[in-house]
C-alpha positions as a Markdown table, in Angstrom:
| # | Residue | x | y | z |
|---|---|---|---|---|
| 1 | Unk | 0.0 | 0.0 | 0.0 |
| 2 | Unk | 1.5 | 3.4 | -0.7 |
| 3 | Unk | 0.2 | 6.9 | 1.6 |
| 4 | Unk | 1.3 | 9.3 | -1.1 |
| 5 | Unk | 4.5 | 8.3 | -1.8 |
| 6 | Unk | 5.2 | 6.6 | 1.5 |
| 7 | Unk | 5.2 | 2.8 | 0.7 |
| 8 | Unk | 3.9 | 1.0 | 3.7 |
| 9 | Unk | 4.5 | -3.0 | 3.9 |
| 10 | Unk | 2.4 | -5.6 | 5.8 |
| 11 | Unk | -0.8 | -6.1 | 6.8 |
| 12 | Unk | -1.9 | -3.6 | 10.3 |
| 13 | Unk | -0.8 | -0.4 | 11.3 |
| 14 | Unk | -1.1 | 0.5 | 15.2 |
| 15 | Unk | -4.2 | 3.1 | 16.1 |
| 16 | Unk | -3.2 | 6.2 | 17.6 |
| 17 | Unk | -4.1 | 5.4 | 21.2 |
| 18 | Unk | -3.8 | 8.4 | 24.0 |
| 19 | Unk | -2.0 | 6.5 | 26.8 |
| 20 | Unk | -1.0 | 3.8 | 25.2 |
| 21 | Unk | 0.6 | 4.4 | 21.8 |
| 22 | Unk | 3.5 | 6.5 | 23.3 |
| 23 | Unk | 7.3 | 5.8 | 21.8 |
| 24 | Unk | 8.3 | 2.8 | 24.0 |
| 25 | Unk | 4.7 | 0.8 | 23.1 |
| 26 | Unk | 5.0 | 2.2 | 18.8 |
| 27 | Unk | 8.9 | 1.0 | 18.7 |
| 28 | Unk | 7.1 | -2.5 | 20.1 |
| 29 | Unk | 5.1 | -3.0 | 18.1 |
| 30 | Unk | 7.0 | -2.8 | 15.0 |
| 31 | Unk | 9.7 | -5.3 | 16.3 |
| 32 | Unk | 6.4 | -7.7 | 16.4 |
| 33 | Unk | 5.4 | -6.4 | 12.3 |
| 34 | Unk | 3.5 | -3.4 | 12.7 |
| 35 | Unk | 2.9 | -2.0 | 9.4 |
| 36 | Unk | 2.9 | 1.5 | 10.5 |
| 37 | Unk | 2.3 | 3.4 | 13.6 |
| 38 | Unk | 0.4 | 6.7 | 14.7 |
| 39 | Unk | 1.2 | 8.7 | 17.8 |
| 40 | Unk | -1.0 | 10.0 | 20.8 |
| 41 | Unk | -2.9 | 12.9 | 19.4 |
| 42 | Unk | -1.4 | 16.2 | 20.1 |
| 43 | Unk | -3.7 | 18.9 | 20.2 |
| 44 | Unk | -2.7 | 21.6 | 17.5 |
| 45 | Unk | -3.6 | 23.9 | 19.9 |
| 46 | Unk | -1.4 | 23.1 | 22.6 |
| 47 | Unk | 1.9 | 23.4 | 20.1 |
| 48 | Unk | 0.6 | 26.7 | 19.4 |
| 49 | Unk | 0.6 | 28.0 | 23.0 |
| 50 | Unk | 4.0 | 26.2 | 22.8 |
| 51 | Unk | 3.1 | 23.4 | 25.1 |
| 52 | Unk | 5.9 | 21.4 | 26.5 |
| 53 | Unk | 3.9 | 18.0 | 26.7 |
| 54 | Unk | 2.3 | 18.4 | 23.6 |
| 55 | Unk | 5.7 | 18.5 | 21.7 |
| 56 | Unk | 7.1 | 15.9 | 24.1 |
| 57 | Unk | 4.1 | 13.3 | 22.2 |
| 58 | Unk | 5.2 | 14.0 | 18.3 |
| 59 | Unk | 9.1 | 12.5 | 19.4 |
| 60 | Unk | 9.7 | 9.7 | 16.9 |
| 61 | Unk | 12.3 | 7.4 | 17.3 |
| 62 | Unk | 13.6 | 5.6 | 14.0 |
| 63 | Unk | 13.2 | 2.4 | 15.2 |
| 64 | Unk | 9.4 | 3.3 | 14.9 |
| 65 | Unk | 9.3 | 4.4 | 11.1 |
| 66 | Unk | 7.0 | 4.4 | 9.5 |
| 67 | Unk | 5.6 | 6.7 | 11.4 |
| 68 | Unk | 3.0 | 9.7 | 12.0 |
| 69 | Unk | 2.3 | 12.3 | 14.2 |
| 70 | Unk | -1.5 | 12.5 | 15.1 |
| 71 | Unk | -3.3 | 16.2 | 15.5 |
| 72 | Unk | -6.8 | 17.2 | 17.0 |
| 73 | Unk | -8.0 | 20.9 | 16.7 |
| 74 | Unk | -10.9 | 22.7 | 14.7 |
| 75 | Unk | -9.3 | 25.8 | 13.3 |
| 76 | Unk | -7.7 | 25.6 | 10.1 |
| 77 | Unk | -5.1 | 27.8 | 10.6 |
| 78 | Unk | -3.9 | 26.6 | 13.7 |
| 79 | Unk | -4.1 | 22.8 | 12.8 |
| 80 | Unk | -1.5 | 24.2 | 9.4 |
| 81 | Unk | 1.1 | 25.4 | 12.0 |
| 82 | Unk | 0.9 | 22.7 | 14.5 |
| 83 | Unk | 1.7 | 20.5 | 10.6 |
| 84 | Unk | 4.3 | 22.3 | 10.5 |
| 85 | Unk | 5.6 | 23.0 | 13.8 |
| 86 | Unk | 5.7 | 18.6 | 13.9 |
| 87 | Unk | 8.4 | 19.0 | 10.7 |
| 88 | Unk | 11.2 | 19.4 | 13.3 |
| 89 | Unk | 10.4 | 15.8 | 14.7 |
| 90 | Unk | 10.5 | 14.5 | 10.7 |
| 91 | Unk | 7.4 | 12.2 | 10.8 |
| 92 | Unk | 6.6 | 10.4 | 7.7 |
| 93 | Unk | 2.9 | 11.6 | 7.7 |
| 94 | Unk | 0.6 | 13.9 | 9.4 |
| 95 | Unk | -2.4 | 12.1 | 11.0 |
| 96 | Unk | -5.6 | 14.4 | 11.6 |
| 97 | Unk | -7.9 | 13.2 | 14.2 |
| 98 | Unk | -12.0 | 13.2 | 13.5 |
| 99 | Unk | -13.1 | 10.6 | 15.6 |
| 100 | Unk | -12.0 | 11.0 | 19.0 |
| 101 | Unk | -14.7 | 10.2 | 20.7 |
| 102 | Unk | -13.8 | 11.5 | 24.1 |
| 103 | Unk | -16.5 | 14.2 | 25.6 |
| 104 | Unk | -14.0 | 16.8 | 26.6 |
| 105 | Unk | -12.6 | 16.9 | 23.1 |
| 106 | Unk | -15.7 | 17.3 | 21.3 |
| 107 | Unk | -17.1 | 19.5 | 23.9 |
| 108 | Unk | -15.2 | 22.1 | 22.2 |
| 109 | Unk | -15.6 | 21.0 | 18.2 |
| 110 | Unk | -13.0 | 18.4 | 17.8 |
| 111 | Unk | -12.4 | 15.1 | 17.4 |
| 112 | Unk | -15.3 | 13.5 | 16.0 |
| 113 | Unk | -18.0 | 16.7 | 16.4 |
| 114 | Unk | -15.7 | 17.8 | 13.4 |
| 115 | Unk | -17.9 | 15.0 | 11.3 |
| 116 | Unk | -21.1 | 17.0 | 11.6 |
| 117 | Unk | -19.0 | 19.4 | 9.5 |
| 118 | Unk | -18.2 | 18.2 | 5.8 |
| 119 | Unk | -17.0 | 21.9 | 4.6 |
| 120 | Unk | -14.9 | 22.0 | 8.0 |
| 121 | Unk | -13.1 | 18.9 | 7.7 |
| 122 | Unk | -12.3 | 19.7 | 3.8 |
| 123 | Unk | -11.2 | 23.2 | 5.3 |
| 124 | Unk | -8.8 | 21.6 | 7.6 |
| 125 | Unk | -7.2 | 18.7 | 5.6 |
| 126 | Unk | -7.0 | 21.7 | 2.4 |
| 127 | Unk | -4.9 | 24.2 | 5.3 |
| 128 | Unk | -2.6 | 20.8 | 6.5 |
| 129 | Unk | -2.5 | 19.2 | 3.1 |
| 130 | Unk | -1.1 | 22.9 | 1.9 |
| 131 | Unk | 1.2 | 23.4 | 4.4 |
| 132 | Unk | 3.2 | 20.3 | 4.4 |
| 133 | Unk | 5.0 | 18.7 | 1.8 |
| 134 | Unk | 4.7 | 15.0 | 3.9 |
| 135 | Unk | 1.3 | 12.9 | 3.2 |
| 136 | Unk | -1.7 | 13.9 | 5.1 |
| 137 | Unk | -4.1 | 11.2 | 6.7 |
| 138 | Unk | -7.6 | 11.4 | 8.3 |
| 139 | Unk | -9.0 | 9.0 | 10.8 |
| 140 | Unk | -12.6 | 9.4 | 11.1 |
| 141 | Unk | -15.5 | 7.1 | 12.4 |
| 142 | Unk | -19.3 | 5.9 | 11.2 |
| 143 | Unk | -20.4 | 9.5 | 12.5 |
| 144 | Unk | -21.6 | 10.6 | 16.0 |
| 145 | Unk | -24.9 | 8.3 | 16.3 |
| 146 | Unk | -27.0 | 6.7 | 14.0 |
| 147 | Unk | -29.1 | 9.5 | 13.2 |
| 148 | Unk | -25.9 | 11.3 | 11.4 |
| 149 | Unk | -23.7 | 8.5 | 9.9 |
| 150 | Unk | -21.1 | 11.5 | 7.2 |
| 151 | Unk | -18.6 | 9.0 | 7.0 |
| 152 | Unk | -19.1 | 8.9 | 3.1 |
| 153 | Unk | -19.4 | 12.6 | 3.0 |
| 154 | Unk | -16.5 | 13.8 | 5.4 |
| 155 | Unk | -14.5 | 10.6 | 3.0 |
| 156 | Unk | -15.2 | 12.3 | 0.2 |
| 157 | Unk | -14.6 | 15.7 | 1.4 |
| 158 | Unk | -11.1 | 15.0 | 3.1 |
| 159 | Unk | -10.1 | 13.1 | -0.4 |
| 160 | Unk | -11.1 | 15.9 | -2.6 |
| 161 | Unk | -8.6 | 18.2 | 0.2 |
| 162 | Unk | -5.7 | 16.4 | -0.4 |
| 163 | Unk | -5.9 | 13.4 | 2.2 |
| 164 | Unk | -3.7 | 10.4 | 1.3 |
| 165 | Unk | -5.5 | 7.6 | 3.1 |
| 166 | Unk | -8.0 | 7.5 | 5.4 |
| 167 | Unk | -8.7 | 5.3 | 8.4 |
| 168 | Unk | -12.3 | 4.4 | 9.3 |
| 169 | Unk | -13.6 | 3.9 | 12.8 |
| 170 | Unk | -16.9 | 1.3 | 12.6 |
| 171 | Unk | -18.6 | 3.1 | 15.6 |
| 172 | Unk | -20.5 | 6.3 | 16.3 |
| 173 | Unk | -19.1 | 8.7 | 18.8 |
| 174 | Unk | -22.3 | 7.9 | 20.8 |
| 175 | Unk | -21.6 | 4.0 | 20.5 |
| 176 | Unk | -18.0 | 4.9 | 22.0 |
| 177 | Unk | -16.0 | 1.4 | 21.9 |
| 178 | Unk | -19.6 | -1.3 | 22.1 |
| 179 | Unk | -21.4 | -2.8 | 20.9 |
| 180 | Unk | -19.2 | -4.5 | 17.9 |
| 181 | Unk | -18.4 | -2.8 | 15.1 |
| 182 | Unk | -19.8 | -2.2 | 11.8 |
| 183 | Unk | -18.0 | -3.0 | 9.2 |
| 184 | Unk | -20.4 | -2.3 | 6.3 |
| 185 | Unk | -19.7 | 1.6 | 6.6 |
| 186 | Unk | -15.6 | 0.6 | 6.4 |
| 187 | Unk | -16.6 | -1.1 | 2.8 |
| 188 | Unk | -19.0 | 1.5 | 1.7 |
| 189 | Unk | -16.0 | 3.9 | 3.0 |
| 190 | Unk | -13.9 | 2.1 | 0.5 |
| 191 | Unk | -16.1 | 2.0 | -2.3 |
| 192 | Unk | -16.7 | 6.0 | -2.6 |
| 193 | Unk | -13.2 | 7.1 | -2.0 |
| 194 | Unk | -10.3 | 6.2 | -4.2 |
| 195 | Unk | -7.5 | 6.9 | -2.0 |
| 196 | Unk | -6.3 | 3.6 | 0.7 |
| 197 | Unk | -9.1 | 2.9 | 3.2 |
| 198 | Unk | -8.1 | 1.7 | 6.7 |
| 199 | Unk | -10.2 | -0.6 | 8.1 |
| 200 | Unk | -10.6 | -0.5 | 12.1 |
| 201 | Unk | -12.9 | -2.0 | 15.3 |
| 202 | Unk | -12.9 | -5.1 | 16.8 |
| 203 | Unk | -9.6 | -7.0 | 15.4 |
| 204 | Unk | -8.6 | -8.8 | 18.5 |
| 205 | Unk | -6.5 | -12.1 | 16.4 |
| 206 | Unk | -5.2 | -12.7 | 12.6 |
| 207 | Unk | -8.7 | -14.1 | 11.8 |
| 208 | Unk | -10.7 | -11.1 | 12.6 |
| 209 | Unk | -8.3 | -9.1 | 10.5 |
| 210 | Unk | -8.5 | -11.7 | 7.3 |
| 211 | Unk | -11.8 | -11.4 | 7.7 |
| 212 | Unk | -12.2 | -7.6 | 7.3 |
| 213 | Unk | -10.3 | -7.4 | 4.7 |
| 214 | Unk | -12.2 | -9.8 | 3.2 |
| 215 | Unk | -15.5 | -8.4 | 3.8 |
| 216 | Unk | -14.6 | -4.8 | 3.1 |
| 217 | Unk | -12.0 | -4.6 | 0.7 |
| 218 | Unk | -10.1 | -2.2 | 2.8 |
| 219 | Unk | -6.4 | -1.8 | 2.1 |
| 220 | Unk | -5.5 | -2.8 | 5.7 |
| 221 | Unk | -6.5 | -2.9 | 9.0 |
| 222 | Unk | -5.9 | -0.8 | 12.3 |
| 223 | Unk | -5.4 | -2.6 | 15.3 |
| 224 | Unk | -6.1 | -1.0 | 18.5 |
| 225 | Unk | -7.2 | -1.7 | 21.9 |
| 226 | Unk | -6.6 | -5.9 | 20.6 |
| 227 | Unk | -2.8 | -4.7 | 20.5 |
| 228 | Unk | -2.9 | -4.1 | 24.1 |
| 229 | Unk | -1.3 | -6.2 | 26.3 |
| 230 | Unk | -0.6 | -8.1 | 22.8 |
| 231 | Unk | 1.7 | -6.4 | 21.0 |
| 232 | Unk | 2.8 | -9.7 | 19.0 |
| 233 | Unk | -1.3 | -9.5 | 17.0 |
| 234 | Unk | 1.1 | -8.3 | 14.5 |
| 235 | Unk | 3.2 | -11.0 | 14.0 |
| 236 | Unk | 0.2 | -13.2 | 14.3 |
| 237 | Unk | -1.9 | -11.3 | 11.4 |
| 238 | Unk | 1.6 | -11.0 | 8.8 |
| 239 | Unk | 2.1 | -14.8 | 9.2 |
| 240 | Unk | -1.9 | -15.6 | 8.5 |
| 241 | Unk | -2.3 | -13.0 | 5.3 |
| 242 | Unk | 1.3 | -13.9 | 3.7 |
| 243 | Unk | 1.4 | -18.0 | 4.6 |
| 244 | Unk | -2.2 | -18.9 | 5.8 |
| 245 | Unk | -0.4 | -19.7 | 9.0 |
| 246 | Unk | -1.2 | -19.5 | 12.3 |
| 247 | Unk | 1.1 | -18.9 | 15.3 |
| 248 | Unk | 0.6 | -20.2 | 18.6 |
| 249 | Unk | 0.4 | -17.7 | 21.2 |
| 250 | Unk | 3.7 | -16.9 | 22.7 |
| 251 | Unk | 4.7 | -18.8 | 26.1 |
| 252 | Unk | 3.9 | -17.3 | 29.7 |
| 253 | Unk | 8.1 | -16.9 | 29.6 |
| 254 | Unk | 8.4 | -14.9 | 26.1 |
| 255 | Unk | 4.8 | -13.1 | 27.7 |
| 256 | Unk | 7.0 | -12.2 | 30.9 |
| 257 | Unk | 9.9 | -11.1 | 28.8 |
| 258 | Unk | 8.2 | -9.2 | 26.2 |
| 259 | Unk | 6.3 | -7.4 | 28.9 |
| 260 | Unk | 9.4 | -6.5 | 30.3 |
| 261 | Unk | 10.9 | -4.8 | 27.2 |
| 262 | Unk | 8.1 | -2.8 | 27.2 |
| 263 | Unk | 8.2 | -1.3 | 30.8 |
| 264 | Unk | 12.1 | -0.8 | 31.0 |
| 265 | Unk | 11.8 | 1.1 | 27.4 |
| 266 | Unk | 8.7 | 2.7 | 29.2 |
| 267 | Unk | 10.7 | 4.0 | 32.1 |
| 268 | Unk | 14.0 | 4.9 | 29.5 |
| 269 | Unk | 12.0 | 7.2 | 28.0 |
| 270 | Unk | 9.8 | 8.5 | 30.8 |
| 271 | Unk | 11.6 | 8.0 | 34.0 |
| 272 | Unk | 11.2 | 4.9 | 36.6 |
| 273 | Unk | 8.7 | 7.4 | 38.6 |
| 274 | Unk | 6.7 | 8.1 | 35.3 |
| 275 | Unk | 6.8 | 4.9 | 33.6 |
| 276 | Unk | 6.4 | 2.8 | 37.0 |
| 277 | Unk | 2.9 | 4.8 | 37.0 |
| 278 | Unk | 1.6 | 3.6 | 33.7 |
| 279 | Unk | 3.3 | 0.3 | 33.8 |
| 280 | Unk | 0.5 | -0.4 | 35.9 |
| 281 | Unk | -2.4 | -0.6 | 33.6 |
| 282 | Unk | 0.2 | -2.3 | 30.8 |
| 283 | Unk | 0.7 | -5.6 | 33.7 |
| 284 | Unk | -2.9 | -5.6 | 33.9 |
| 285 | Unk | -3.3 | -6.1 | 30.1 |
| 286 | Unk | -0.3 | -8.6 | 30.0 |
| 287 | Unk | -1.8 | -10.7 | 32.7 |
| 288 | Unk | -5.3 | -11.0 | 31.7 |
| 289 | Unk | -6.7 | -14.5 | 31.3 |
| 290 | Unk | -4.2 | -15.9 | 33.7 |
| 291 | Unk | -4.3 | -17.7 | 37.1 |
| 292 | Unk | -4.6 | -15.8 | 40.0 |
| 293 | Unk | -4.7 | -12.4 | 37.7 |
| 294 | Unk | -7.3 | -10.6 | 40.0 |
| 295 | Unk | -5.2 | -11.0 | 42.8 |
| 296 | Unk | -1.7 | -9.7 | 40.7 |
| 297 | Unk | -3.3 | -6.8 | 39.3 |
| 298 | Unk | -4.6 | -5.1 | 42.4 |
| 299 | Unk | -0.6 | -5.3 | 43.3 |
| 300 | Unk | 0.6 | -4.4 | 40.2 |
| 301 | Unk | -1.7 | -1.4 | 40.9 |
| 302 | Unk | 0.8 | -0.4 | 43.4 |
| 303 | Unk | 3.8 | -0.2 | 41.3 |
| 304 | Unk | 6.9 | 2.3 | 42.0 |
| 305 | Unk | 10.0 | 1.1 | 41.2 |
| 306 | Unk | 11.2 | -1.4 | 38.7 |
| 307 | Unk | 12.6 | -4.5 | 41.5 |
| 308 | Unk | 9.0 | -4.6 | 42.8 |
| 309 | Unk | 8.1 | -4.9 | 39.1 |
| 310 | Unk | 10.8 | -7.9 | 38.6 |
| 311 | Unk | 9.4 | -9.3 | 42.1 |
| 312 | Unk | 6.0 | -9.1 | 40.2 |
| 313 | Unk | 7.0 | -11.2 | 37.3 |
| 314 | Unk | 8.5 | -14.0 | 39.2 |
| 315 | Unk | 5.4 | -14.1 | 41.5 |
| 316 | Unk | 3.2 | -14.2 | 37.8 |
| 317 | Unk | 5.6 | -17.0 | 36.7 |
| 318 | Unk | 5.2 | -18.7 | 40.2 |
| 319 | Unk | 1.7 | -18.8 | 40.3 |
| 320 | Unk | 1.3 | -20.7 | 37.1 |
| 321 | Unk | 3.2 | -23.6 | 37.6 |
């Protein structure tokens, strides 16, 4: 598949997940296949009041690549200097969020309140598309509840501004993240639009994935929340599509180790005080489905430093023989 001129190889690209798609999780995930990733969303806003955090999100390493820098914000002008404020961190694209469903986002006409607003939405990719020289994306959903599904319109409109692909969300911003997904709207995405269509909702395992691509015709798929706590989805899905194989699922050892990589890069990057903090929810996600899980997670709630978290894996290991 090819974003503008960006060729893009494999099967699923990461979603741009606030809280979990950060540096340490992205870099991750592409060991495991990852076609692509997309960052937290940085709000275009925020980069122009010269917020520290916000440009602390658009850092890409190039063990990542490819890889985008997402953006939320309403104002045309303002979402075309937060593009190119991003240049200095040299992503490969610039993503533009419309279908954030959070409340406080769309509270003030962003996110996916942009998709009441065709003309908007071609306003803002036109300014971004104009203002960098790097592909433009959109990631957009079915609409905000079923009495105004735009995906179609705002698809056509964000094309005709100069989008290079566009990644469809099967929910309504009402629907949030249940009931499952519709995929229907991700095919009839695909069949107005002539630019890649990225399928996304509900691919927990290489299946799932086969069968949305077969049932949409989307270029690829988006993996999301079912990359959580299971970064290696990726592997699994590359090894179905490309060799009709399935994997097994990794061992509760390569589990324990890969969950490892992922917190010690977490507190590289972050800090042990920072990443000890949102290690937490990651264990919880790694340890689901196992023995005695309840039990681990309410402790792995209490995280600081990263022995306790080495005397947490041991106990996980311990409890499963």
């Amino acid at each position: 598949m090819k974003i503008g001129n960006l060729n893009i190889e494999g099967f699923a690209a990461l979603a741009p997940m606030a809280g979990v798609a950060d540096k340490a999780f992205r870099e991750l995930c592409r060991d495991f296949g990852c076609a692509y990733c997309v960052g937290e969303m940085v709000s275009s806003k925020g980069i122009s009041y010269h917020s520290r955090k916000s440009a602390e999100l658009m850092d890409i390493s190039e063990r990542e690549r490819p890889s985008g820098v997402q953006l939320f914000g309403c104002e045309p002008d303002t979402m075309a200097f937060a593009a190119e404020f991003s240049l200095k961190y040299n992503p490969d694209f610039i993503d533009i969020n419309m279908g954030c469903p959070v409340p406080k986002v769309n509270s003030i006409g962003c996110g996916c309140q942009l998709m009441t607003n065709p003309d908007l939405c071609y306003d803002i990719v036109k300014a971004v598309s104009s203002a960098v020289e790097i592909p433009v994306t959109v990631k957009i959903r079915k609409g905000i509840d079923d009495e105004h599904i735009t995906a179609i319109e705002v698809a056509k409109a964000v094309e005709s501004a100069g989008a290079k692909a566009i990644a469809v969300h099967g929910r309504t911003r009402q629907q949030m993240y249940k009931p499952s997904a519709d995929w229907e709207i991700i095919k009839e995405v695909k069949n107005s639009v002539g630019i890649p269509v990225i399928g996304n909702g509900d691919i927990n395992s290489a299946s799932d994935a086969a069968r949305m691509l077969e049932e949409t015709g989307c270029d690829m798929v988006m993996v999301g929340r079912g990359a959580m706590g299971n970064p290696w989805i990726f592997r699994e899905i590359n090894a179905y599509m490309s060799e009709e194989r399935l994997l097994s699922e990794p061992t509760l050892f390569e589990k324990m180790d890969i969950m490892r990589r992922h917190i010690e890069k977490l507190c590289e990057y972050k800090g042990e005080d920072v990443g000890m903090r949102e290690a937490r929810k990651h264990v919880a996600w790694y340890i689901k489905g196992l023995r005695g899980s309840a039990a681990i997670r309410n402790d792995a709630g209490r995280l600081r430093t990263l022995p306790e978290f080495y005397s947490l894996i041991k106990r996980v290991i311990e409890t499963q023989e």
